[in-house]
ZANU-808461 format. One record per residue (C-alpha): z, y, x; residue in three letters; residue number from 1. Coordinates in steps of 0.1 Angstrom, whole numbers. Layout:
residues N
> Z  Y  X  ALA  NUM .
...
***
This chain:
residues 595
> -275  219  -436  UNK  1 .
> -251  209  -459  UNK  2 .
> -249  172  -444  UNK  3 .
> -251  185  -411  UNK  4 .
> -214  201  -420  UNK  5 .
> -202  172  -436  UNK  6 .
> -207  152  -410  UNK  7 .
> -196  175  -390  UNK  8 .
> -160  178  -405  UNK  9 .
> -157  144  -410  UNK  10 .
> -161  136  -373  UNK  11 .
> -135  164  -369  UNK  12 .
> -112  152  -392  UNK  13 .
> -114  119  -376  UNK  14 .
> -108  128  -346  UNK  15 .
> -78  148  -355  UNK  16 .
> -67  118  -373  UNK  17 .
> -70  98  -345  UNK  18 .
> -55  117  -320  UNK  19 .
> -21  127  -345  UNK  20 .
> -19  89  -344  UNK  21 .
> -20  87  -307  UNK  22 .
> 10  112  -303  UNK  23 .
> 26  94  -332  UNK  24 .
> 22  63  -309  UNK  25 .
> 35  85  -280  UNK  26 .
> 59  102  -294  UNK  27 .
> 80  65  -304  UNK  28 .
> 71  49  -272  UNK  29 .
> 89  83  -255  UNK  30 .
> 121  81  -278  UNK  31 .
> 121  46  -272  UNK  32 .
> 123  49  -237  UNK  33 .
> 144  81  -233  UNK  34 .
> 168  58  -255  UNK  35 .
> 166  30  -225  UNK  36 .
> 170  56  -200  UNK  37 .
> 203  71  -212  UNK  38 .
> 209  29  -213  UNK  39 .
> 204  30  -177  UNK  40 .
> 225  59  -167  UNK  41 .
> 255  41  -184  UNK  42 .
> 257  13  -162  UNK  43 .
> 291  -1  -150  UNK  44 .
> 294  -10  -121  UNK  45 .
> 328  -33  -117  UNK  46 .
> 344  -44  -84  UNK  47 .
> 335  -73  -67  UNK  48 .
> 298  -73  -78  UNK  49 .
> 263  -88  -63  UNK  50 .
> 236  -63  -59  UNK  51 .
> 203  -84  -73  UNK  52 .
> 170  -77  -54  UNK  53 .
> 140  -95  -72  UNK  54 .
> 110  -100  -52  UNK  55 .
> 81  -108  -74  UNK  56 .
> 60  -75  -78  UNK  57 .
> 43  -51  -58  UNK  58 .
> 66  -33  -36  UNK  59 .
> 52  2  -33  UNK  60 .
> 59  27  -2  UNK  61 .
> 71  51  -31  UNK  62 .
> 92  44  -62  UNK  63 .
> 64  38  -93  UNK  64 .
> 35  42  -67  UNK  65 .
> 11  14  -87  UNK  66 .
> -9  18  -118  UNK  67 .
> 6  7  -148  UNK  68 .
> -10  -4  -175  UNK  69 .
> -8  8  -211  UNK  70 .
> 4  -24  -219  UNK  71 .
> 31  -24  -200  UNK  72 .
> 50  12  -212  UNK  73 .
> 88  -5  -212  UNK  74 .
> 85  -19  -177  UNK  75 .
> 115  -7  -157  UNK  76 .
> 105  18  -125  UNK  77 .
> 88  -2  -94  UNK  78 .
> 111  8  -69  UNK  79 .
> 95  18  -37  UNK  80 .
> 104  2  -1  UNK  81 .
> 124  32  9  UNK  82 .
> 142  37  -21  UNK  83 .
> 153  -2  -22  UNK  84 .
> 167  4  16  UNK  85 .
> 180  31  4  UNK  86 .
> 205  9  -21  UNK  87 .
> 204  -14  1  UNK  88 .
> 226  15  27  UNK  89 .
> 244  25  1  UNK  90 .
> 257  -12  -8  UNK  91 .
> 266  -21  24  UNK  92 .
> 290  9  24  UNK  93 .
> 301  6  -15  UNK  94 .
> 334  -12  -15  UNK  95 .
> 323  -27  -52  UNK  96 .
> 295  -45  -36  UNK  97 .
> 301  -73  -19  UNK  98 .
> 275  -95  -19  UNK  99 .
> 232  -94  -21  UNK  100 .
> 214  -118  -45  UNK  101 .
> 176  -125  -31  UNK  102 .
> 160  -139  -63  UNK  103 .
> 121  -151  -73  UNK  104 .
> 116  -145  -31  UNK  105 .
> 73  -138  -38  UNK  106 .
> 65  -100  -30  UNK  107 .
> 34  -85  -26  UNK  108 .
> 35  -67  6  UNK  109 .
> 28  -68  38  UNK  110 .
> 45  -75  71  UNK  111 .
> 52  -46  84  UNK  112 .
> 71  -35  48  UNK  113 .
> 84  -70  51  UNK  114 .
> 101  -64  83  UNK  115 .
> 111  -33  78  UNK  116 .
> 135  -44  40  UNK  117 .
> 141  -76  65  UNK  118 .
> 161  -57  92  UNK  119 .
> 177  -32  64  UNK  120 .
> 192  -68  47  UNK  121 .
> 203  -77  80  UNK  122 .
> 221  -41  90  UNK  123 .
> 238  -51  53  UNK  124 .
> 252  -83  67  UNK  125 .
> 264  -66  98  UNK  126 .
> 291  -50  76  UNK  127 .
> 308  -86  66  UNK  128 .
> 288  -90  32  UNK  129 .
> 269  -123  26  UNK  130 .
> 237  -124  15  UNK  131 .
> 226  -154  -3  UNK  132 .
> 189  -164  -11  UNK  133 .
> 173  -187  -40  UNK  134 .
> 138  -193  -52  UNK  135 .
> 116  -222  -68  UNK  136 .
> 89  -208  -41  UNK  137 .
> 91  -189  -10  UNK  138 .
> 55  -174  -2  UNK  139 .
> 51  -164  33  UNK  140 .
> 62  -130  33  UNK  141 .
> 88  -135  13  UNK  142 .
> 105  -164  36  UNK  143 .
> 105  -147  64  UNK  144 .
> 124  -116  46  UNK  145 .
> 148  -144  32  UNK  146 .
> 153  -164  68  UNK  147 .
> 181  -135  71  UNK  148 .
> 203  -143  49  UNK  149 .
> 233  -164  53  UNK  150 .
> 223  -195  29  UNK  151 .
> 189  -201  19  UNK  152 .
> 186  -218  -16  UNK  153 .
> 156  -237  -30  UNK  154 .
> 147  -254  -61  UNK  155 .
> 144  -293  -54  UNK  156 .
> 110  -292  -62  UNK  157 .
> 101  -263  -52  UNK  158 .
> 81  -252  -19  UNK  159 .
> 78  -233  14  UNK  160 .
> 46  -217  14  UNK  161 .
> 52  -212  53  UNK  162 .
> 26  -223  75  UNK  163 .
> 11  -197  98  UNK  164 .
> -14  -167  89  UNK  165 .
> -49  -165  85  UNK  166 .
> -72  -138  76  UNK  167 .
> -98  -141  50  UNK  168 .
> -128  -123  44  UNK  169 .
> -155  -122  18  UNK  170 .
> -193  -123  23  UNK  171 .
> -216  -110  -2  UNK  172 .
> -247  -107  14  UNK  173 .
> -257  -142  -4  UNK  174 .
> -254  -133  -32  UNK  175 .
> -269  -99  -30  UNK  176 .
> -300  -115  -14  UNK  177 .
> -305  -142  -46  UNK  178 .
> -302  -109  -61  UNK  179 .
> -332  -90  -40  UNK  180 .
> -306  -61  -35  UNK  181 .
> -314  -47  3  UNK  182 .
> -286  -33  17  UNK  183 .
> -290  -4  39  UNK  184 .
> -261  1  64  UNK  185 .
> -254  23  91  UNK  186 .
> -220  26  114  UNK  187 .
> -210  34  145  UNK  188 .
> -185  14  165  UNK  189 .
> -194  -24  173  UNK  190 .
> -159  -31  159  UNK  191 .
> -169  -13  130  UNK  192 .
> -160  -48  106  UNK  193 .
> -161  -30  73  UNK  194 .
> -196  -39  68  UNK  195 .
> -198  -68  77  UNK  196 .
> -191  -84  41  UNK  197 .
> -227  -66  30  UNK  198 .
> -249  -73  58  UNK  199 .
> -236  -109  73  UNK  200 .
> -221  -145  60  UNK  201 .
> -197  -147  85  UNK  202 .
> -178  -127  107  UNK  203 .
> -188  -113  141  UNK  204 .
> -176  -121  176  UNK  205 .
> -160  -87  177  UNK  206 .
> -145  -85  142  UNK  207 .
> -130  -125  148  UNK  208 .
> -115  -110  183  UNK  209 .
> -95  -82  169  UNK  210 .
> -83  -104  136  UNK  211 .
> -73  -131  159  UNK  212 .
> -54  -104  181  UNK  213 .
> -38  -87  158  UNK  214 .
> -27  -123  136  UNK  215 .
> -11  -136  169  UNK  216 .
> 6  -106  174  UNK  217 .
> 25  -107  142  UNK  218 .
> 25  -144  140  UNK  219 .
> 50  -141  168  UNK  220 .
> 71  -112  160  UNK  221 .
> 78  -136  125  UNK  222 .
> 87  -167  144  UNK  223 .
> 105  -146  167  UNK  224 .
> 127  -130  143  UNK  225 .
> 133  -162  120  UNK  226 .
> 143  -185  150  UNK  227 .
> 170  -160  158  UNK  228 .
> 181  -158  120  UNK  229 .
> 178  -197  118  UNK  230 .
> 192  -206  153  UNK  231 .
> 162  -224  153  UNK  232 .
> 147  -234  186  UNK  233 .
> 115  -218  187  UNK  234 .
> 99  -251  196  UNK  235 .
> 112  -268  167  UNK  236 .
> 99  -239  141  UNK  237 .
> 65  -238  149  UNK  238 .
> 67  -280  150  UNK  239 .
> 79  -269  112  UNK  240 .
> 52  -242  106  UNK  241 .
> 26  -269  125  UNK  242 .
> 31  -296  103  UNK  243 .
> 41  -276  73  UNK  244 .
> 72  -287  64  UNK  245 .
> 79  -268  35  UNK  246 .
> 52  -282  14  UNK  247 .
> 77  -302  0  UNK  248 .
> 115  -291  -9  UNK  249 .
> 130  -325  12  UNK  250 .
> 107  -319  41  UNK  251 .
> 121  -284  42  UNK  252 .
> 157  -287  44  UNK  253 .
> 148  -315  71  UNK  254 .
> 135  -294  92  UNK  255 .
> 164  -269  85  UNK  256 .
> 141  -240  69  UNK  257 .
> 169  -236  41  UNK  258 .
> 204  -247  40  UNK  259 .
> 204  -266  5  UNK  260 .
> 182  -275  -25  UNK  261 .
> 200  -265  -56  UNK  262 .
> 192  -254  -90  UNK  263 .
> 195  -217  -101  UNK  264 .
> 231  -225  -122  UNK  265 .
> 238  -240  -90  UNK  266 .
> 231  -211  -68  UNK  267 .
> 255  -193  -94  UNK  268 .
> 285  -213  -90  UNK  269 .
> 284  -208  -49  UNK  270 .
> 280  -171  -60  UNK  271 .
> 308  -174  -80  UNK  272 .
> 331  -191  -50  UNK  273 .
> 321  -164  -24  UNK  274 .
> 332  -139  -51  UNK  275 .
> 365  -157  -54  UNK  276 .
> 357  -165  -88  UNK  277 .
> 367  -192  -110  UNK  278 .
> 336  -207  -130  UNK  279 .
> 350  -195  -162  UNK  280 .
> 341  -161  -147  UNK  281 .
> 314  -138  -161  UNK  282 .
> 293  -131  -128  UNK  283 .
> 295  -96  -122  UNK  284 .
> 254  -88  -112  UNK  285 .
> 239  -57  -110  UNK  286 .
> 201  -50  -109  UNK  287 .
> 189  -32  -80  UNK  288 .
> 174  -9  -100  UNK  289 .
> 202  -1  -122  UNK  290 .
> 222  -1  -91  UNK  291 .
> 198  32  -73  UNK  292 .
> 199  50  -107  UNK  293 .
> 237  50  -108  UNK  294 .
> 247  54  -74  UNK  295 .
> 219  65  -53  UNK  296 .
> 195  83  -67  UNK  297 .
> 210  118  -61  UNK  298 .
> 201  152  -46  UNK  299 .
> 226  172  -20  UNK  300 .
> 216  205  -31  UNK  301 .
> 247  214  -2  UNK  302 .
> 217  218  24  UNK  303 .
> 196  245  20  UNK  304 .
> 169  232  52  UNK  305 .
> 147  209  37  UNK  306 .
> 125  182  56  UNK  307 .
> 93  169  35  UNK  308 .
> 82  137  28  UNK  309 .
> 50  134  16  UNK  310 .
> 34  99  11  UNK  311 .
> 1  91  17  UNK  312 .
> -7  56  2  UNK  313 .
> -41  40  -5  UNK  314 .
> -76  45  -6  UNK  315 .
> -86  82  11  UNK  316 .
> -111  97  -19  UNK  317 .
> -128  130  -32  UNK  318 .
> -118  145  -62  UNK  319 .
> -94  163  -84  UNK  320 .
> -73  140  -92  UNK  321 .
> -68  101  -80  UNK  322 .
> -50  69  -96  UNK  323 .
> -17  62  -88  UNK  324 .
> -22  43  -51  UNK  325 .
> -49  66  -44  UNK  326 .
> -52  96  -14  UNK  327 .
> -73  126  -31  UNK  328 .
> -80  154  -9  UNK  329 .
> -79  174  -36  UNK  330 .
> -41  172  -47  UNK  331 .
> -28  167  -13  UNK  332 .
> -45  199  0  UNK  333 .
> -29  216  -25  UNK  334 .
> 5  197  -21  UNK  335 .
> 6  204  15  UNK  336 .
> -6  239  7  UNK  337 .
> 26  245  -15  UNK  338 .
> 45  226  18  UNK  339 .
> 35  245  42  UNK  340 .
> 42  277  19  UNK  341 .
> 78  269  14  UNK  342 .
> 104  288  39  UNK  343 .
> 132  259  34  UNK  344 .
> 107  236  46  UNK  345 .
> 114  234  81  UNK  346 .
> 96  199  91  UNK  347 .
> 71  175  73  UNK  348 .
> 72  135  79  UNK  349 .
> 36  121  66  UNK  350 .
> 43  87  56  UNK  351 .
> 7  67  61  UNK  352 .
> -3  35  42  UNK  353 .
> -36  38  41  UNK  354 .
> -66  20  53  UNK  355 .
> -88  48  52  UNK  356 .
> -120  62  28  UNK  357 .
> -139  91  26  UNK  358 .
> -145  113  56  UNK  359 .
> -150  142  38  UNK  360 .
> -114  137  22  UNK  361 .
> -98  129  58  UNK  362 .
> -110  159  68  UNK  363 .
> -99  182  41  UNK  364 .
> -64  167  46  UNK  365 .
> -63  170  84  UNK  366 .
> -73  206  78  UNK  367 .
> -39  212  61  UNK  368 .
> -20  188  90  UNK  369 .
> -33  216  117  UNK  370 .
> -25  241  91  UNK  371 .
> 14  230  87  UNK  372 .
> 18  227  123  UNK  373 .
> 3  263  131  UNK  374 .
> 27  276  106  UNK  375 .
> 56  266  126  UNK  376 .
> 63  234  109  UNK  377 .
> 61  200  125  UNK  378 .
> 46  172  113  UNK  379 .
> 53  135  122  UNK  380 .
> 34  106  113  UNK  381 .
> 50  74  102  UNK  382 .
> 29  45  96  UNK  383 .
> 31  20  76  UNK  384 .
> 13  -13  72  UNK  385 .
> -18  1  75  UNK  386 .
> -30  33  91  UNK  387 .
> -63  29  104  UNK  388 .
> -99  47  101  UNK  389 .
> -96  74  79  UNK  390 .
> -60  71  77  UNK  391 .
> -54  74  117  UNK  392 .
> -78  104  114  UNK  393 .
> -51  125  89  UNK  394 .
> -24  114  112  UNK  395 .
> -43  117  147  UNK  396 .
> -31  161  153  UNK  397 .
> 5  156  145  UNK  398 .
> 30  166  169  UNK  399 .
> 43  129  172  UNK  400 .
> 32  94  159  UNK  401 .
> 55  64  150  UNK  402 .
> 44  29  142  UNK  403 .
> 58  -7  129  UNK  404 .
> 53  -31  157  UNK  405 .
> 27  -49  134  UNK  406 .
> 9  -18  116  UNK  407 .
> -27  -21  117  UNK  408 .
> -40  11  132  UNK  409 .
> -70  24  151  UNK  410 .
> -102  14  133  UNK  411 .
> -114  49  152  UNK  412 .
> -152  46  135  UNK  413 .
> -177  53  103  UNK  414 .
> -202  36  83  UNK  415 .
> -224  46  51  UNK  416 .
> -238  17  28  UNK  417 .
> -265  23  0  UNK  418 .
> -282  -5  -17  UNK  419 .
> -317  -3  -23  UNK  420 .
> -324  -21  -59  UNK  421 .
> -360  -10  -56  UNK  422 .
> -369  -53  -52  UNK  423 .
> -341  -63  -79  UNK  424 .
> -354  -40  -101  UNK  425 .
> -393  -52  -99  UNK  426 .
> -389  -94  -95  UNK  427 .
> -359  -92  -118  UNK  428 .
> -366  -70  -148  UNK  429 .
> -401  -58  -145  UNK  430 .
> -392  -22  -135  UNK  431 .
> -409  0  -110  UNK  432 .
> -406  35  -102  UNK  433 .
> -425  61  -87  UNK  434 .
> -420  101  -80  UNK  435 .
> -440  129  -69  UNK  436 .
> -419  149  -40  UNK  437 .
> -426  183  -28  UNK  438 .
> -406  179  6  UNK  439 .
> -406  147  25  UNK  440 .
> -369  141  20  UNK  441 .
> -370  151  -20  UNK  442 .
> -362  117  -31  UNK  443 .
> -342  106  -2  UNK  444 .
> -304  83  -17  UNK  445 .
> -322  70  -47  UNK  446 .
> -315  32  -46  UNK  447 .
> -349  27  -60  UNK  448 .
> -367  37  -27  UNK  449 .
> -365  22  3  UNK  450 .
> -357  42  33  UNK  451 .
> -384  53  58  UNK  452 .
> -379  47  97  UNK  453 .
> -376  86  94  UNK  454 .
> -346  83  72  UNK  455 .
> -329  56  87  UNK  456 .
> -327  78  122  UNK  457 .
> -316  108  98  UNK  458 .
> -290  87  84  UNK  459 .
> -275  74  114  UNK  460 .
> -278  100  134  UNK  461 .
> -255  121  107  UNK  462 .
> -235  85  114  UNK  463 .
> -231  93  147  UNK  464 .
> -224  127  150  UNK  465 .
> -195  120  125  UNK  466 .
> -182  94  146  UNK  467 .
> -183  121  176  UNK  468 .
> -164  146  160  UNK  469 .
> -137  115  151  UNK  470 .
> -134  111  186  UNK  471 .
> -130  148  191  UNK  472 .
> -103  151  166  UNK  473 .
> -82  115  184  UNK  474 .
> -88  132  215  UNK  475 .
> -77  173  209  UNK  476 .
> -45  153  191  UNK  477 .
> -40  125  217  UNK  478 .
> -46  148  244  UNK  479 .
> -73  126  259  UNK  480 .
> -111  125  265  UNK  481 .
> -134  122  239  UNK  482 .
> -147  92  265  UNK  483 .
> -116  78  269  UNK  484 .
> -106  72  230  UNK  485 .
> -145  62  229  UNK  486 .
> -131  29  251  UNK  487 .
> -105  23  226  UNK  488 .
> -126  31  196  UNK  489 .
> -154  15  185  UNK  490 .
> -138  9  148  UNK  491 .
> -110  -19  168  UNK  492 .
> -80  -20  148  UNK  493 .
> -46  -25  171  UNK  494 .
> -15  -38  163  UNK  495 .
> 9  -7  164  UNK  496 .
> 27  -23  192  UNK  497 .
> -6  -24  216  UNK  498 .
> -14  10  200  UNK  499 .
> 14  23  219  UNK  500 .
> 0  8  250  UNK  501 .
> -33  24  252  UNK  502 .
> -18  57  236  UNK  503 .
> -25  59  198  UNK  504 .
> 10  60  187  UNK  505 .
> 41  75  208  UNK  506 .
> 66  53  196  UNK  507 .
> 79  22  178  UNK  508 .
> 99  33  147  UNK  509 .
> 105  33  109  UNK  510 .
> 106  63  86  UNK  511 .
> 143  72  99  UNK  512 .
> 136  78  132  UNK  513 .
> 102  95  122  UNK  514 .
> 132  121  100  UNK  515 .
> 149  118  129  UNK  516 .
> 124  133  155  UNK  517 .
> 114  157  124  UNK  518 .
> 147  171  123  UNK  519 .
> 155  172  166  UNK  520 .
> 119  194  167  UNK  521 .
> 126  218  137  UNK  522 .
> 161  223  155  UNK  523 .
> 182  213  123  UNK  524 .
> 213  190  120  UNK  525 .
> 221  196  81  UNK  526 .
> 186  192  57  UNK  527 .
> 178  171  26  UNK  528 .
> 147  149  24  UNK  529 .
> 122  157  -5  UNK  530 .
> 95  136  -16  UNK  531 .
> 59  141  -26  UNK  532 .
> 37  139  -45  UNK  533 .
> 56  132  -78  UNK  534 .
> 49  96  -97  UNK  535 .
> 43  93  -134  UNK  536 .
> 65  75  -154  UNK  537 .
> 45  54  -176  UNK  538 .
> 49  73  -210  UNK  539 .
> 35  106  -187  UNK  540 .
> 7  83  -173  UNK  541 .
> -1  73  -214  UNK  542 .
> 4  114  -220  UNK  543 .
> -26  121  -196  UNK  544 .
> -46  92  -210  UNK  545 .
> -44  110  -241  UNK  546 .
> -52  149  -231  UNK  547 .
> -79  138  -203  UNK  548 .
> -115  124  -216  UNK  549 .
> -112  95  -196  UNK  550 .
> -121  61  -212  UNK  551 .
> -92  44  -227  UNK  552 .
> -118  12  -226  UNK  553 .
> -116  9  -190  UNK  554 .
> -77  9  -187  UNK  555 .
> -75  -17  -208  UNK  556 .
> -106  -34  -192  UNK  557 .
> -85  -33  -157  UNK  558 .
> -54  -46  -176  UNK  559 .
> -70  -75  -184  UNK  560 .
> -92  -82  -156  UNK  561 .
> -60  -81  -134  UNK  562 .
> -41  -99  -160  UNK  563 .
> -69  -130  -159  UNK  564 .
> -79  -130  -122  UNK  565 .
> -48  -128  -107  UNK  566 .
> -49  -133  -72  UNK  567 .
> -87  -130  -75  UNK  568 .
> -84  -96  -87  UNK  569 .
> -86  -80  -51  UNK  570 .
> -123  -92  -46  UNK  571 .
> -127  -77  -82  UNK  572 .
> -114  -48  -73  UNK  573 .
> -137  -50  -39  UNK  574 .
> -165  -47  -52  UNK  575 .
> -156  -21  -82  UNK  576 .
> -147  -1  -47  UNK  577 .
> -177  -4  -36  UNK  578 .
> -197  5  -59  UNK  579 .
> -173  41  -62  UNK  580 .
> -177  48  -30  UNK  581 .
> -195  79  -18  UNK  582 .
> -205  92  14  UNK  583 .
> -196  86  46  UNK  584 .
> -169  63  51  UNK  585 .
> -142  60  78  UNK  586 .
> -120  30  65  UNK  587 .
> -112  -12  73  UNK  588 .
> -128  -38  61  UNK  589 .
> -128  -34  22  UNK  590 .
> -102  -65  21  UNK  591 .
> -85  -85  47  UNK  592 .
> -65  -112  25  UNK  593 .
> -38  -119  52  UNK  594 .
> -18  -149  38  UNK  595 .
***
């Protein structure tokens, strides 16, 4: 007994230790920040300056909307698209501003994002102000977002990764067959493409139709809105695009993609001479970021209405509590809960970036949509890049829908996948199993059973009953026949644009004119916009590492996986998806890399 307690303190003692060194850990790494923030807040901002927008990260719907790693605790705030349009408004108005710097042109994110910070540079350059672009590489996205400025700068050897989209998909169902896993998969929808990676090698007439559709669509709207920027004929830039011309920095400026090939010191001095400047100047630059924390992030507590934003980006899942880019039912019940609850909330905008998930979650979350609007309190929708499956089904009862010309939306359809390892298991490793049941669906889910006939048709007929009360819920909000959204259903994802046509959205239309139609049906003039849910700095993110019993191991696992795989970690991150998911599923094809 007496080295049961020994033990027993030492373990405690330990793990006192350990965790005293944690907040000593936590406690520097807050001062130290605190210290940069107060840093931050002192920026000077001197006339006749260039507002610097780098484009080499994520670029998040909301400001700090990404995980962050443990590693990373000193990184500045990932400002979100709306808050970067936001300094972006503010600059083109600010008399100290007079110029935009577009530097390291390479974001990840996608078109319809990239349209939207596209036309927000070119309202900036409506005002007089230049904006001037330079980069070693301009990826796709990132070119077109830079064909609007007035000179476009590239290294000499550097490139123009511009020529045309395509749409990749992984197949797995090699590799899971060398592996004896079965994969049991039921859907409804012939559209329905998001299981396609598990159960085929290639992809189906019907899933290759609606890619190809919804590729061309965008495909146009970018050469469309660079040939006006250029004063290219449109001809002439798809001859470019054709024969990629930007593959090499000479071939480029041939073909008139960008204006000159310089180096960065070189892209300086022409800063310097739109400025006025002498080149003995200092370069008066100001960080985007720097720039919002000074000038823009405020609050007009003059208003006492309030619209809501709440932001709904990411994966739809169950639970408490999801990661940073993730929908959980559980927190945004409760958030729209508190919403709906508050009497100076007189309209809600749901801002949608989502390509769906979990049904149950969808559900949960609609609940609260019909909720708010039976309360009095409007909701609009504004979609994002992606707003499809279980992300139209949140957004399908609101009082009015807006879209992106290019958001993928629709994807009206469900699907459940369960691999059977009951074969892996045996030729493998040697392992069988065997149960004694006292109903005949007792062991029904393990993966180390096969399913009967009599539980397949159990399985999909809870598949298709699901999918009938999706089309009940499109049709009581879209004011159609459960037949009629059946013909536009089927899991088809549509470009926002054609989702207009056949009635899935009611209008084209960023986030401002979703606050805008907010405001008109609430009957307001005078509000101020608050956003939700609240983002974690990083040091609060490392705080609730230390007081949950999560595994630290598996952060820093993640860190490093997307630190190696880089590009590849998305088909990582596929697969670790997969493997989390659970129960029946209403989302897109687990990854469309559209490059």
């Amino acid at each position: 007994m007496g080295h049961f307690f020994r033990s027993l303190f030492a373990s405690c003692l330990g793990t006192l230790l350990a965790l005293a060194l944690l907040l000593f850990i936590a406690i520097g790494s807050l001062a130290g920040l605190a210290s940069k923030g107060l840093e931050k807040a002192k920026v000077d901002i001197k006339p006749n300056s260039v507002l610097v927008l780098t484009l080499d990260k994520v670029v998040p719907e909301k400001t700090n909307n990404v995980p962050l790693s443990l590693m990373e605790l000193e990184q500045e705030d990932v400002l979100g698209l709306h808050d970067i349009i936001r300094a972006i408004r503010k600059a083109k108005e600010d008399p100290d501003i007079k110029g935009i710097y577009l530097d390291k042109v390479a974001p990840v994110m996608g078109w319809s994002s990239a349209s939207t910070l596209r036309a927000a540079l070119e309202d900036f350059r409506s005002s007089g102000k230049f904006v001037i672009a330079y980069a070693d590489l301009y990826t796709q996205s990132g070119y077109y977002i830079a064909s609007v400025s007035d000179e476009v700068w590239l290294n000499p050897i550097g490139m123009v990764d511009f020529r045309g989209l395509s749409s990749l998909i992984l197949f797995f169902k090699g590799m899971l067959d060398k592996l004896d896993v079965q994969m049991r998969i039921f859907y409804a929808g012939k559209f329905k493409s998001a299981t396609e990676p598990f159960r085929s090698d290639k992809m189906s007439p019907e899933n290759r139709l609606q890619v190809r559709e919804y590729l061309t669509t965008v495909y146009n709207s970018v050469l469309a809105d660079i040939s006006a920027s250029r004063k290219m004929a449109l001809d002439s830039l798809r001859s470019a695009v054709e024969n990629f011309d930007g593959r090499a920095a000479h071939t480029a400026l041939r073909s008139r993609l960008v204006d000159r090939l310089a180096y960065e010191d070189e892209a300086n001095k022409r800063l310097k001479e739109r400025l006025g400047l002498s080149q003995e100047d200092k370069l008066p630059l100001v960080k985007i970021e720097d720039y919002f924390a000074t000038r823009v992030k405020k609050t007009d507590w003059k208003s006492k209405d309030k619209i809501a934003i709440v932001y709904a980006e990411g994966a739809l899942v169950g639970g408490k509590e999801g990661e940073p880019g993730e929908i959980a039912d559980g927190p945004y019940v409760k958030l729209l809960r508190k919403v709906r609850k508050d009497k100076a909330v007189k309209a809600i905008v749901l801002r949608i970036n989502s390509p769906g998930g979990s049904v149950l979650a969808s559900e949960n979350i609609l609940r609260e949509v019909i909720l708010c609007r039976e309360a009095g309190k409007p909701v609009i929708v504004s979609m994002g890049d992606v707003a499809a499956s279980g992300g139209y089904y949140i957004a399908c009862q609101a009082d009015s829908i807006f879209a992106e010309p290019t958001t993928i939306t629709g994807s009206i359809g469900v699907f459940g996948l369960i691999p059977i390892l009951q074969n892996t298991m045996k030729n493998k490793l040697g392992i069988t199993a065997d149960t004694v049941r006292t109903q005949r669906y007792s062991a029904m889910g393990t993966p180390f059973f096969d399913f009967s006939p009599d539980e397949s048709r159990l399985i999909q007929a809870q598949i298709d009953r699901i999918y009938a009360d999706f089309l009940e819920r499109v049709a009581k909000g879209r004011r159609m026949t459960p037949e009629q959204v059946h013909e536009i259903a089927q899991g088809r994802v549509w470009a926002g644009q054609k989702a207009r046509e056949i009635g899935l959205v009611d209008d084209l239309g960023g986030l401002d004119r979703a606050l805008s139609a907010a405001a008109k049906r609430a009957g307001i003039e005078k509000y101020r916009v608050v956003e939700y849910p609240a983002t974690k700095t990083p040091i609060e993110q490392l705080l609730d590492k230390i007081t949950q019993t999560s595994d630290p191991d598996d952060e820093v696992r993640t860190w490093m996986m997307r630190s190696d795989l880089g590009e590849l970690y998305p088909m990582y991150r596929m697969l670790r998806d997969a493997r989390k998911n659970q129960g029946i599923q209403a989302r897109l094809p687990y990854e469309i890399i559209l490059r």
